[in-house]
C-alpha positions in Angstrom: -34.1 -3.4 16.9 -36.0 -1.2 19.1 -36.2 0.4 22.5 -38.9 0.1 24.9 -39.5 3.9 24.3 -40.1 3.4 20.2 -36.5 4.6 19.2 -34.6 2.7 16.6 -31.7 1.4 18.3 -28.2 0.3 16.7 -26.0 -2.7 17.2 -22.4 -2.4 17.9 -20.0 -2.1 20.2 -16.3 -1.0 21.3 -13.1 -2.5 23.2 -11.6 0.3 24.9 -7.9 0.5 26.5 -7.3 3.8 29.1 -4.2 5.1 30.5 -3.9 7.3 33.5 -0.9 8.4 34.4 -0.6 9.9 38.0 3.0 11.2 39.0 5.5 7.8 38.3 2.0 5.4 38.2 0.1 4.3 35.2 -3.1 2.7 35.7 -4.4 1.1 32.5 -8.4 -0.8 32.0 -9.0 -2.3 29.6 -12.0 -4.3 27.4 -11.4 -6.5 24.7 -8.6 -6.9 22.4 -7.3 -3.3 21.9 -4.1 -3.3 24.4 -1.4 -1.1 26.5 2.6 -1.7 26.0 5.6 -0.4 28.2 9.3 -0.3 26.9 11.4 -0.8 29.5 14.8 -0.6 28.8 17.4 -3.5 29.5 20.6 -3.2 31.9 22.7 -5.0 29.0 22.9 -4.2 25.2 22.7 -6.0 21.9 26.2 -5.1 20.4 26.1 -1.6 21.5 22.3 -0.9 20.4 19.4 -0.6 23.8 17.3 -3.6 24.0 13.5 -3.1 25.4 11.1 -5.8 27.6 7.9 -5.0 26.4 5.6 -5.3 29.7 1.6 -5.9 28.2 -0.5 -3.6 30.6 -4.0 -5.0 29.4 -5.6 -8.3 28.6 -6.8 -9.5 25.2 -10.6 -10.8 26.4 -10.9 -13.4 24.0 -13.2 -16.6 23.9 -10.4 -18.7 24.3 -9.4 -17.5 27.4 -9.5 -20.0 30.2 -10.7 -17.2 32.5 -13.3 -16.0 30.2 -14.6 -19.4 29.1 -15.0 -20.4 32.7 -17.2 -17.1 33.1 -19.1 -18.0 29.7 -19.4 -21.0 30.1 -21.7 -19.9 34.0 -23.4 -17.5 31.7 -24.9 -20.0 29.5 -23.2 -17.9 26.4 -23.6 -20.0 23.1 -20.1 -20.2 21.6 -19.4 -21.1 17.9 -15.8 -21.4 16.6 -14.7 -19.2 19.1 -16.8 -16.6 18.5 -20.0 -15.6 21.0 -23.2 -16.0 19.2 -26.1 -13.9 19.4 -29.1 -12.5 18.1 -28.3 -12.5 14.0 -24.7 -11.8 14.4 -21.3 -13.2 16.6 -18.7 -11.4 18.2 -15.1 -13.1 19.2 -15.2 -10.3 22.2 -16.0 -11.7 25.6 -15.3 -7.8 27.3 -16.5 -4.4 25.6 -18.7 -1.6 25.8 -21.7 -1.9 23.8 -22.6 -4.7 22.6 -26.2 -5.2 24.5 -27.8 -8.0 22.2 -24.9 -9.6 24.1 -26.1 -8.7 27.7 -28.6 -8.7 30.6 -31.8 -9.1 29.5 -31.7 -9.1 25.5 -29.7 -12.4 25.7 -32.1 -14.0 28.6 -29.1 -15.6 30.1 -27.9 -15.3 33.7 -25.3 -13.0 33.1 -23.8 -10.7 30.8 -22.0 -12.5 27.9 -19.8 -9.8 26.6 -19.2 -8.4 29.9 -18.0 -4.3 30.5 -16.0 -4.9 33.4 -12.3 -4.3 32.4 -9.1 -5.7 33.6 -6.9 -3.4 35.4 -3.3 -2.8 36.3 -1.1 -0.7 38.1 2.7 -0.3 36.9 5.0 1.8 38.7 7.3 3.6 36.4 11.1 4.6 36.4 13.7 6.0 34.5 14.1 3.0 33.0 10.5 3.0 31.3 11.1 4.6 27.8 7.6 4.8 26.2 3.7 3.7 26.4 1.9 2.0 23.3 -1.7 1.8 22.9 -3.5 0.7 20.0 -6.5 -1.3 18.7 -6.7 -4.8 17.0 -5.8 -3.3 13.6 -2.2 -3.4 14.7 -2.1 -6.3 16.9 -3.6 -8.7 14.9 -0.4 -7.6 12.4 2.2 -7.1 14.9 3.4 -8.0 18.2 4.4 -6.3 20.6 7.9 -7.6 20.9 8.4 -6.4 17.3 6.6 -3.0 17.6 8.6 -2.0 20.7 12.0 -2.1 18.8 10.5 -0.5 15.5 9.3 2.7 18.0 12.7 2.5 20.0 14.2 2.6 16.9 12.1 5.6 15.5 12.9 7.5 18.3 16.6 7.2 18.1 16.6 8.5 14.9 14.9 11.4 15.9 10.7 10.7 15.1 8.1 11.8 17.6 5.5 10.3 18.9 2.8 11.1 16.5 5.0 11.0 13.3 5.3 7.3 14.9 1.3 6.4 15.5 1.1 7.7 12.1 3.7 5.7 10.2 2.3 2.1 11.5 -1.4 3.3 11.0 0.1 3.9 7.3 1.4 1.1 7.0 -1.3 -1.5 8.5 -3.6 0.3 6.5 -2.0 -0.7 2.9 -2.2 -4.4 4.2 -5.2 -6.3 2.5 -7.8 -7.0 4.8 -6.6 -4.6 7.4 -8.7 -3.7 10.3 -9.6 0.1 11.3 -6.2 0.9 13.0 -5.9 3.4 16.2 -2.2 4.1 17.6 -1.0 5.9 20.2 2.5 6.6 21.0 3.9 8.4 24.5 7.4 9.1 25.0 8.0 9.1 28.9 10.8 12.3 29.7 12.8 11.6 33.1 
């Protein structure tokens, strides 16, 4: 592909999950399916051991989402197997940065397709909120997050830190055939 100006220009694109963490707020945005995970711990405990909710701070933007079909569906985006199509290749993205065969003008559509706007929340924290996980695809796709909140619970109480974590499930993803490129990142909160 190239730009108006002559340059060769690449294809590609990122989701992207951001934390912000202002006195006892987190603010989290997020595009596409990489995603944001509080422990929080329980009142009550499973035979003496802690047991976490884990409280999803992003939003996978998938296809298949009734929101984002209903916004793809406006923007005249051609869907195949729930997957966006474009211009030689698909994505199964409907948010991310990048991605401009998928957007305003190269897809001559109404509207952005794969759209950069990101979802956002807002989470108060208190001493009851343990730790923060964020991490791409390459984990999620392998494990949820109501098992990888009582693997890093259970890390902790044995004494790992945070990045001896990240690193130990980026290990292990990445032995798995087929694994995806795997980002993790682990924050213990300190009250």
């Amino acid at each position: 592909m190239v730009s108006p100006d002559g340059q060769d220009v690449k294809r590609g694109g990122t989701t992207a999950t951001v934390a912000l963490i202002a006195g006892k707020t987190v603010y989290v945005a997020n595009v596409g399916d990489s995603r944001a995970v509080v422990a929080k711990k329980r009142e009550e405990t499973d035979g003496g051991r802690i047991v976490f909710d884990a409280i999803r701070l992003s939003k996978d933007h998938k296809v298949d989402d009734e929101v984002e079909a209903k916004r793809l569906t406006e923007a005249d985006a051609v869907i195949k197997e729930d997957r966006i199509v474009g211009s030689g290749h698909a994505i199964n993205m409907s948010r991310a940065l990048g991605d401009f065969d998928f957007k305003e003008p190269r897809n001559e559509a109404p509207s952005d397709w794969i759209s950069p706007i990101p979802h956002v929340s807002v989470l108060e924290l208190t001493n009851a909120h343990e730790f923060l996980v964020i991490a791409s695809d390459g984990l999620w796709n392998v494990l949820d997050e109501y098992s990888v909140i009582p693997a890093v619970a259970e890390l902790r109480q044995k004494g790992a830190d945070p990045q001896k974590i990240a690193e130990m499930f980026v290990e292990k993803i990445g032995k798995l055939a087929n694994s995806d490129n795997t980002t993790v990142i682990v924050l213990f909160f300190e009250w």
